[in-house]
N, CA, C and O atoms as a GROMACS GRO file, in nm:
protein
  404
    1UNK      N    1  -2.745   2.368   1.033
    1UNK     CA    2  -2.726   2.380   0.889
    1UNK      C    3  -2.612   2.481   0.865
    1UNK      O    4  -2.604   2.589   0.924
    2UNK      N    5  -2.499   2.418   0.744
    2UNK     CA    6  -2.431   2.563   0.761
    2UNK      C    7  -2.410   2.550   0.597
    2UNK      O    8  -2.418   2.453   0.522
    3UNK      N    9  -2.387   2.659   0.579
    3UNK     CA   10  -2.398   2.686   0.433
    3UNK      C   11  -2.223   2.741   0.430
    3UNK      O   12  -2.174   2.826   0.504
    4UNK      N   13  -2.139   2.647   0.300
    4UNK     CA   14  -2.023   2.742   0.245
    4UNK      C   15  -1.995   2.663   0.112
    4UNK      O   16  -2.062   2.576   0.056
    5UNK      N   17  -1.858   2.729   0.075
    5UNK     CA   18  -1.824   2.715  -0.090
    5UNK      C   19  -1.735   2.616  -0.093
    5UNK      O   20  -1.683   2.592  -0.202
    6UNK      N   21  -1.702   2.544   0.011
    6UNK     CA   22  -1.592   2.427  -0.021
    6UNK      C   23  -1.757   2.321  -0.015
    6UNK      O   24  -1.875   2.338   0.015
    7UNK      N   25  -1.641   2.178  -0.076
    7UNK     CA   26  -1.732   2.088  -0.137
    7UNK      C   27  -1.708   1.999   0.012
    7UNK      O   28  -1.609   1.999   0.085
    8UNK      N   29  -1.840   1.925   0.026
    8UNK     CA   30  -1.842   1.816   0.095
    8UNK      C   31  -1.727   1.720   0.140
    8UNK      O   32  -1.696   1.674   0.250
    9UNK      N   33  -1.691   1.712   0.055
    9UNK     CA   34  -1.554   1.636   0.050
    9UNK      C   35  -1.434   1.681   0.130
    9UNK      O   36  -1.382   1.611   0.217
   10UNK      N   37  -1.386   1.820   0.090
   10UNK     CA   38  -1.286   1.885   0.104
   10UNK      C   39  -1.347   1.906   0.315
   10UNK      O   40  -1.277   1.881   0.414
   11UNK      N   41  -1.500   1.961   0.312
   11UNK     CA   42  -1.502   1.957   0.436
   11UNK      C   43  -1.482   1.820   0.527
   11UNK      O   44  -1.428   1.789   0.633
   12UNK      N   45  -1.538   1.774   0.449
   12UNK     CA   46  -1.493   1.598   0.537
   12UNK      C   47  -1.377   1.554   0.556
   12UNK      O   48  -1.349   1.476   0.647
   13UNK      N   49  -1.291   1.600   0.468
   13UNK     CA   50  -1.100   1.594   0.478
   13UNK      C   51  -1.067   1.671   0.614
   13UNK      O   52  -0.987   1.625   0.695
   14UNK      N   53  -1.141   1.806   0.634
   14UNK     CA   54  -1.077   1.852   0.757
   14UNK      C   55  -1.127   1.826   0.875
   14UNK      O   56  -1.076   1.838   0.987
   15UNK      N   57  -1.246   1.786   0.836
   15UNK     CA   58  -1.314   1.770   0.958
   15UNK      C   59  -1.282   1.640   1.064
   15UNK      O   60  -1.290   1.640   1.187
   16UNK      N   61  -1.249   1.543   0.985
   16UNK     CA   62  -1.239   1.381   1.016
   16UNK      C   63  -1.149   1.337   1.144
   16UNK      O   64  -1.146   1.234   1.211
   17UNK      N   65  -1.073   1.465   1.149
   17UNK     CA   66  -0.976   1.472   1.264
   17UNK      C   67  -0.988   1.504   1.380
   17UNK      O   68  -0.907   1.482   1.470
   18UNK      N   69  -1.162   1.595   1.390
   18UNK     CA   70  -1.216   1.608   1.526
   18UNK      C   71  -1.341   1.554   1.539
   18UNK      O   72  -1.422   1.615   1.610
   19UNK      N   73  -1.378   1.434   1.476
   19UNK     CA   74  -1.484   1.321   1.505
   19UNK      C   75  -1.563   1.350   1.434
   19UNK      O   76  -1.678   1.332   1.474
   20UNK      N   77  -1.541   1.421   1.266
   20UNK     CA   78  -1.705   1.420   1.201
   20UNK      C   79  -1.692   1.328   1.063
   20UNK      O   80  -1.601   1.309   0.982
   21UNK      N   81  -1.827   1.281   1.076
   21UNK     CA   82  -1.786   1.145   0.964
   21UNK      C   83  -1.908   1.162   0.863
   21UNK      O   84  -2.023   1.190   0.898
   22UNK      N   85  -1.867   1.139   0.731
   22UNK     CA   86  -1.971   1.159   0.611
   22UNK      C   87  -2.058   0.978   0.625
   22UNK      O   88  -2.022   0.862   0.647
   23UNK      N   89  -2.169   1.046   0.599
   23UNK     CA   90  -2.238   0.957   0.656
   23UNK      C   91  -2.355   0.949   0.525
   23UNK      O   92  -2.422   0.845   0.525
   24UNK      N   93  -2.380   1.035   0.433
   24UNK     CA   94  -2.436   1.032   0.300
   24UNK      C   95  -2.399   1.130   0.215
   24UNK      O   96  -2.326   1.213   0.269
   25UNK      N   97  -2.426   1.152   0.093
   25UNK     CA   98  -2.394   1.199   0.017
   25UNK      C   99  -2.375   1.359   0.055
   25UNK      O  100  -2.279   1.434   0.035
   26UNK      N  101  -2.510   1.384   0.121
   26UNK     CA  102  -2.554   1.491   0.150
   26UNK      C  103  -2.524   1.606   0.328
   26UNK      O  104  -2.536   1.726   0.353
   27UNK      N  105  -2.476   1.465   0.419
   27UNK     CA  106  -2.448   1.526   0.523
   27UNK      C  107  -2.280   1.450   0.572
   27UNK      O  108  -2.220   1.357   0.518
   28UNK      N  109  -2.238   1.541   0.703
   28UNK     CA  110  -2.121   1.476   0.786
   28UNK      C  111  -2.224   1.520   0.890
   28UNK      O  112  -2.313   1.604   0.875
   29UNK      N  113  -2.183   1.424   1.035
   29UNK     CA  114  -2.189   1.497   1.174
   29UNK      C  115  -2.092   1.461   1.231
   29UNK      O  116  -1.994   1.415   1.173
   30UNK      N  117  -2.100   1.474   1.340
   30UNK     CA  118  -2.051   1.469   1.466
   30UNK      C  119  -2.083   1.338   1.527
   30UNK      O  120  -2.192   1.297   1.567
   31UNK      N  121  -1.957   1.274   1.528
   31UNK     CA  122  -2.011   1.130   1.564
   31UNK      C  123  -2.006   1.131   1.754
   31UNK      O  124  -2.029   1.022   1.808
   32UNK      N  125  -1.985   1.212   1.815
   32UNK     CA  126  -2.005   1.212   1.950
   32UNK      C  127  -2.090   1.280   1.977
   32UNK      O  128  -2.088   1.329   2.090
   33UNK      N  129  -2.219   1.317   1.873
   33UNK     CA  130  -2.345   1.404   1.938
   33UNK      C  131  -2.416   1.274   1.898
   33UNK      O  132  -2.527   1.270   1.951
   34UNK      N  133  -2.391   1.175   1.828
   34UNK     CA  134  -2.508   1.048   1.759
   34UNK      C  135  -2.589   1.012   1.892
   34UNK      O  136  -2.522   1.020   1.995
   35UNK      N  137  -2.740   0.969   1.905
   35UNK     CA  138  -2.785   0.928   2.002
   35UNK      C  139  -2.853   0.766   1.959
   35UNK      O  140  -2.900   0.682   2.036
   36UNK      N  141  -2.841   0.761   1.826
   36UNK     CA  142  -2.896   0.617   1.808
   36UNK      C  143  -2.817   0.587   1.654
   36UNK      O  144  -2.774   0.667   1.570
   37UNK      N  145  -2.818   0.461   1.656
   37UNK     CA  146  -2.776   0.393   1.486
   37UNK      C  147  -2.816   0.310   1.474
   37UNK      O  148  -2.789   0.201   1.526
   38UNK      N  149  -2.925   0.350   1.369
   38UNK     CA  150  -2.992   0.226   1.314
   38UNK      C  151  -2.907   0.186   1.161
   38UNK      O  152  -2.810   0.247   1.116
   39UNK      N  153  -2.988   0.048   1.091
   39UNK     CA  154  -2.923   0.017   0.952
   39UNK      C  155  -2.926   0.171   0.866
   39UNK      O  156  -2.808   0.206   0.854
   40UNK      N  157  -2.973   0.223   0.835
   40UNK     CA  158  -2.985   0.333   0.726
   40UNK      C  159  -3.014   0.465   0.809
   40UNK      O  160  -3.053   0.547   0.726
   41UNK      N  161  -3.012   0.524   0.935
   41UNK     CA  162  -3.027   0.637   0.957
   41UNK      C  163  -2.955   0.629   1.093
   41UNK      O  164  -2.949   0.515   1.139
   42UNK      N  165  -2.895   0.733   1.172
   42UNK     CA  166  -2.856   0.842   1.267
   42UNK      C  167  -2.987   0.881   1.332
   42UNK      O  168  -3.099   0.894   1.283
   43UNK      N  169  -2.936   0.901   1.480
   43UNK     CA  170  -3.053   1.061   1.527
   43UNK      C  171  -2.955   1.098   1.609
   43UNK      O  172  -2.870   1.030   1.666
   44UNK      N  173  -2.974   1.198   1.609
   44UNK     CA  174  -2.868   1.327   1.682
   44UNK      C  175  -2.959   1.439   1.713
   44UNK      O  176  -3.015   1.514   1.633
   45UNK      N  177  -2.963   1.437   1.846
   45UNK     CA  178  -3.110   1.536   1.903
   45UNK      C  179  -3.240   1.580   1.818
   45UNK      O  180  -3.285   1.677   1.756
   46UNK      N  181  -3.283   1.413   1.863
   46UNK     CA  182  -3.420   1.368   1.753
   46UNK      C  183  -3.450   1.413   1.612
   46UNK      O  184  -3.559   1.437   1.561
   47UNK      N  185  -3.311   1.421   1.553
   47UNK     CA  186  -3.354   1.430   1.387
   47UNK      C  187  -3.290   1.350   1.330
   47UNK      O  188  -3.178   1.317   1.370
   48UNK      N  189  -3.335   1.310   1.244
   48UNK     CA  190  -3.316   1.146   1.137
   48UNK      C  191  -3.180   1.194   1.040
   48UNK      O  192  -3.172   1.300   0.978
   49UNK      N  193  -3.085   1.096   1.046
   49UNK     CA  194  -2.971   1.163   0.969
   49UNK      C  195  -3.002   1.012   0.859
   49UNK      O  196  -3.036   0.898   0.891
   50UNK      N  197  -2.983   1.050   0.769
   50UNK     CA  198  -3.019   0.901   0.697
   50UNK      C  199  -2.850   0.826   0.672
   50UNK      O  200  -2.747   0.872   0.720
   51UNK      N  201  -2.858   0.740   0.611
   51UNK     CA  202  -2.670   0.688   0.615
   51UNK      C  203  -2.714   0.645   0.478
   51UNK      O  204  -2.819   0.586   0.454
   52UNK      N  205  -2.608   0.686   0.376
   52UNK     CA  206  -2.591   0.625   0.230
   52UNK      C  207  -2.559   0.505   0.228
   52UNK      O  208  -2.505   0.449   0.324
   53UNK      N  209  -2.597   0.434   0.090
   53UNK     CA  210  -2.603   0.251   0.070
   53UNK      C  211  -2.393   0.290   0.066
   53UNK      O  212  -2.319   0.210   0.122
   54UNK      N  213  -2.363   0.354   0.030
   54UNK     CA  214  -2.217   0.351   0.012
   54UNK      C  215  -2.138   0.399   0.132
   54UNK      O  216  -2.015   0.400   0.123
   55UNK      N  217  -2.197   0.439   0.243
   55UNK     CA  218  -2.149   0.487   0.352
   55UNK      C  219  -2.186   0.409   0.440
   55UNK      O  220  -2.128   0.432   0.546
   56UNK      N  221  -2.260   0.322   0.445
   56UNK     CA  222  -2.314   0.220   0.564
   56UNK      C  223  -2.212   0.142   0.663
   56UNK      O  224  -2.201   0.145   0.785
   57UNK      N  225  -2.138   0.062   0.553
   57UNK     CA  226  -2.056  -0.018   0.610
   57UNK      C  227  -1.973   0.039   0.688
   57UNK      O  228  -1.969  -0.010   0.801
   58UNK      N  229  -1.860   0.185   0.654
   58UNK     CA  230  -1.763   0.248   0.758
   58UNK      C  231  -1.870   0.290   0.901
   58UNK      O  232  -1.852   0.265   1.020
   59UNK      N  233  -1.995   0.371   0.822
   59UNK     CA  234  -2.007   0.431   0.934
   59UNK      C  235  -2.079   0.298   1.084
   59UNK      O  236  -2.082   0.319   1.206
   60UNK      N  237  -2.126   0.168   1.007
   60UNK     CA  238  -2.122   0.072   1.138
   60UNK      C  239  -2.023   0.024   1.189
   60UNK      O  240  -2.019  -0.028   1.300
   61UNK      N  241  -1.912   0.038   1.094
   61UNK     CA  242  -1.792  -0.021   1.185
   61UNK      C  243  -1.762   0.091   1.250
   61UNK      O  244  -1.727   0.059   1.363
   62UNK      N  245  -1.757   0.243   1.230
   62UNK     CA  246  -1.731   0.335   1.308
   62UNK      C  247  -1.756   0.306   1.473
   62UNK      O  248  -1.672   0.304   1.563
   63UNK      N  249  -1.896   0.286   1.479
   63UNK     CA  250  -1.950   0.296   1.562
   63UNK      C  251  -1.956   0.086   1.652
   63UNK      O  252  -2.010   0.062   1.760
   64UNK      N  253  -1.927   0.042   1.615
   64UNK     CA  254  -1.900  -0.087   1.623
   64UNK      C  255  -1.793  -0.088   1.736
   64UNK      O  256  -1.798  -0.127   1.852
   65UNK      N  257  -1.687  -0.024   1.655
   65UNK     CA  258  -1.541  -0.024   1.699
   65UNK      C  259  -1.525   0.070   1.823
   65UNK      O  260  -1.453   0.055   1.922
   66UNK      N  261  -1.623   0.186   1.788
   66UNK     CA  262  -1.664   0.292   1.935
   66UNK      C  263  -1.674   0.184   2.033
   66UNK      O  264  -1.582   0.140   2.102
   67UNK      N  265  -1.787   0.148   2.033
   67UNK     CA  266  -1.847   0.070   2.141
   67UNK      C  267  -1.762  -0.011   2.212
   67UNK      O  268  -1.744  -0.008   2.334
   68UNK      N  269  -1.699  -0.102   2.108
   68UNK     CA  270  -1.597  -0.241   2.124
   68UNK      C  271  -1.494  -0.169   2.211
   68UNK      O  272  -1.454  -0.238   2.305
   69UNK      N  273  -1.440  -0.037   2.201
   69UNK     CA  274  -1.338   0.046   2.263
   69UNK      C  275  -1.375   0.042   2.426
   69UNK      O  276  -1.325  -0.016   2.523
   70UNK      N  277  -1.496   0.141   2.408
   70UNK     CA  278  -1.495   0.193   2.515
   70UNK      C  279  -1.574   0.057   2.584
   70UNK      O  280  -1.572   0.091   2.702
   71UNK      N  281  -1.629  -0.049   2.581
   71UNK     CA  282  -1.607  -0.199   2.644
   71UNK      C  283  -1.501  -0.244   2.649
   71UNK      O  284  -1.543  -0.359   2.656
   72UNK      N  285  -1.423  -0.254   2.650
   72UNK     CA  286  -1.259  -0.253   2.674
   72UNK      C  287  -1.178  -0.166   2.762
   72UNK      O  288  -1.070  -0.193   2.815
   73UNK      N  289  -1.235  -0.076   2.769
   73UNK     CA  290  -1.200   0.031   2.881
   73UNK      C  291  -1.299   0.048   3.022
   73UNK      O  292  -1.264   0.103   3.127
   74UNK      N  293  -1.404  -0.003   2.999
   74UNK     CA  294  -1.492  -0.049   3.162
   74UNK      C  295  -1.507  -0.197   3.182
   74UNK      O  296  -1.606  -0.244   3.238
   75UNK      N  297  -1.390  -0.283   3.126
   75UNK     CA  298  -1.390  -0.382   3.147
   75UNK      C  299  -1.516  -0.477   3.157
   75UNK      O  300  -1.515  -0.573   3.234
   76UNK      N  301  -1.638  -0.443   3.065
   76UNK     CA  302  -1.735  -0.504   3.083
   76UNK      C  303  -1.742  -0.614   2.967
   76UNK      O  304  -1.808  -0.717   2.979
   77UNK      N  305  -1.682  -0.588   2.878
   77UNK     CA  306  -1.679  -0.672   2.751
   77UNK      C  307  -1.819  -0.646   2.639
   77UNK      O  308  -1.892  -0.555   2.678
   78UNK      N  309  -1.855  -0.705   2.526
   78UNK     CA  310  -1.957  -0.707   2.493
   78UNK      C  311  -2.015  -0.799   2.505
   78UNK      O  312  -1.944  -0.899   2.495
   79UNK      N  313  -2.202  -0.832   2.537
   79UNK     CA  314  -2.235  -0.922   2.578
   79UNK      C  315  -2.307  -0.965   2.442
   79UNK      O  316  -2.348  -0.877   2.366
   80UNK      N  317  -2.321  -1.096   2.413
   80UNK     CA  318  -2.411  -1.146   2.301
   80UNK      C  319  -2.568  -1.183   2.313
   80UNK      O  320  -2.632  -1.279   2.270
   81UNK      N  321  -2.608  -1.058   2.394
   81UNK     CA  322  -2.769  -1.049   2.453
   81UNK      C  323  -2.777  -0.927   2.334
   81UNK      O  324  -2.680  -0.856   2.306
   82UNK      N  325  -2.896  -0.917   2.278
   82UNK     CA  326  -2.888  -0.802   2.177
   82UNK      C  327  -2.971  -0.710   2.225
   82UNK      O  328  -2.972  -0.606   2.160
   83UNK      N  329  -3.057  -0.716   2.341
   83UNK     CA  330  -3.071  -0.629   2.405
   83UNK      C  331  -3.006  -0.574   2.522
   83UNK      O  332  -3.056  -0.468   2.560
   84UNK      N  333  -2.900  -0.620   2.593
   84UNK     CA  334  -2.769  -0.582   2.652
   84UNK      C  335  -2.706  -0.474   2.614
   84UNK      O  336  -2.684  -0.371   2.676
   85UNK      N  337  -2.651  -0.534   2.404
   85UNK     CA  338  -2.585  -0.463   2.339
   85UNK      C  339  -2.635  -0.326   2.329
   85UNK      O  340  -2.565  -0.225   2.340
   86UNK      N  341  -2.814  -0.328   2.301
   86UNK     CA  342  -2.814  -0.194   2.236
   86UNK      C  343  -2.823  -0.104   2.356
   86UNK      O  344  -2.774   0.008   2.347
   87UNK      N  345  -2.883  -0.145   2.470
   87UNK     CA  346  -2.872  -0.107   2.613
   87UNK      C  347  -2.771   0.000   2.610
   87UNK      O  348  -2.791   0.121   2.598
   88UNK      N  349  -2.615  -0.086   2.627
   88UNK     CA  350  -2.504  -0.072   2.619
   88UNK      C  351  -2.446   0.051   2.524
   88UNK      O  352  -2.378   0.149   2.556
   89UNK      N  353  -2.492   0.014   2.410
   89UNK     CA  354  -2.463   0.144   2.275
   89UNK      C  355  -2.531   0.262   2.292
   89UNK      O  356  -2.490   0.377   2.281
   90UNK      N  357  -2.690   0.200   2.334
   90UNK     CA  358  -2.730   0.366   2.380
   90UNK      C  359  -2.727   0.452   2.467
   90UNK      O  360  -2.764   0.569   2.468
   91UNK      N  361  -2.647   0.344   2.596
   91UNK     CA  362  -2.554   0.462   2.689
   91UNK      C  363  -2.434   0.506   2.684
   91UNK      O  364  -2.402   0.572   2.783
   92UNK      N  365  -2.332   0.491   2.581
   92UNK     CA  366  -2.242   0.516   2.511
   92UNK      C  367  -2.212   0.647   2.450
   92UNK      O  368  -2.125   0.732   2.469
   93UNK      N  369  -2.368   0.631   2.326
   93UNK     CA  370  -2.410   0.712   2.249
   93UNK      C  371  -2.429   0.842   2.332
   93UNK      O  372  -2.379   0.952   2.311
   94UNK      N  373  -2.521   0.800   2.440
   94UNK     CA  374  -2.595   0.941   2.510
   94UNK      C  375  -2.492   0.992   2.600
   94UNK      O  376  -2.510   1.097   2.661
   95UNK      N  377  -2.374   0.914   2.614
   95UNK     CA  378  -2.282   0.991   2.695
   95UNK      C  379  -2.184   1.068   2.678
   95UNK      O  380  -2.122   1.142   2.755
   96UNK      N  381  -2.173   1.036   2.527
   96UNK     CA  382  -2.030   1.125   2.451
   96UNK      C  383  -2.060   1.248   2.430
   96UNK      O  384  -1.968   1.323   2.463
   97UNK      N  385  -2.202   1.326   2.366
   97UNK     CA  386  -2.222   1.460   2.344
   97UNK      C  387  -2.235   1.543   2.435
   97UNK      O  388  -2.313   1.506   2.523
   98UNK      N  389  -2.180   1.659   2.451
   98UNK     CA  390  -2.206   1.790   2.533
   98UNK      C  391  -2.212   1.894   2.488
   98UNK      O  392  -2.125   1.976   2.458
   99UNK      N  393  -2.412   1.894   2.475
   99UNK     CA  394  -2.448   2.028   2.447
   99UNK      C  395  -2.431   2.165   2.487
   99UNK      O  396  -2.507   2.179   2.583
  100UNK      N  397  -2.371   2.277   2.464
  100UNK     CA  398  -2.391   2.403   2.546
  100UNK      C  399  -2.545   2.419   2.533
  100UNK      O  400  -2.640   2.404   2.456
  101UNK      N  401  -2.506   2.465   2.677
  101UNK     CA  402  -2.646   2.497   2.744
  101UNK      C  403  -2.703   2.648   2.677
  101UNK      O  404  -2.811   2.695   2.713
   0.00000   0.00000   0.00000
């Protein structure tokens, strides 16, 4: 949680450039700490980030286009098994963040 006097917005302007994406009205994260994406919520070390009806669409293509990337770069492609896919996304997901210990 961090508390300051610039607006949501203005933080999401600076932030956007080192991977943090507004995701509802009320929050941004860190889209390389995400560990799951569902339709309407995030978890990022098991807490529920919810995703706004007006933020939905970027933030699945965000993460769409993640995936689609880095399948393109281990030459595995994406498979049209939808349990493959999420397989696939949630070792993606769990591999991008690095917590300090």
């Amino acid at each position: 949680k961090v508390i300051t006097l610039h607006s949501l917005t203005k933080l999401e302007e600076e932030l956007a450039a080192k991977g943090f994406m507004r995701t509802h009205k009320s929050y941004i994260v860190n889209t390389k700490c995400v560990n799951l994406v569902k339709y309407d919520a995030l978890e990022i070390q098991g807490k529920r980030i919810p995703i706004g009806r007006s933020y939905r669409e970027r933030v699945q293509n965000h993460f769409k286009s993640a995936l689609k990337h880095q399948s393109m770069l281990t030459s595995s492609g994406l498979s049209s098994n939808d349990f493959q896919f999420y397989q696939t996304f949630g070792n993606f997901l769990s591999s991008r963040c690095v917590h300090p210990s």
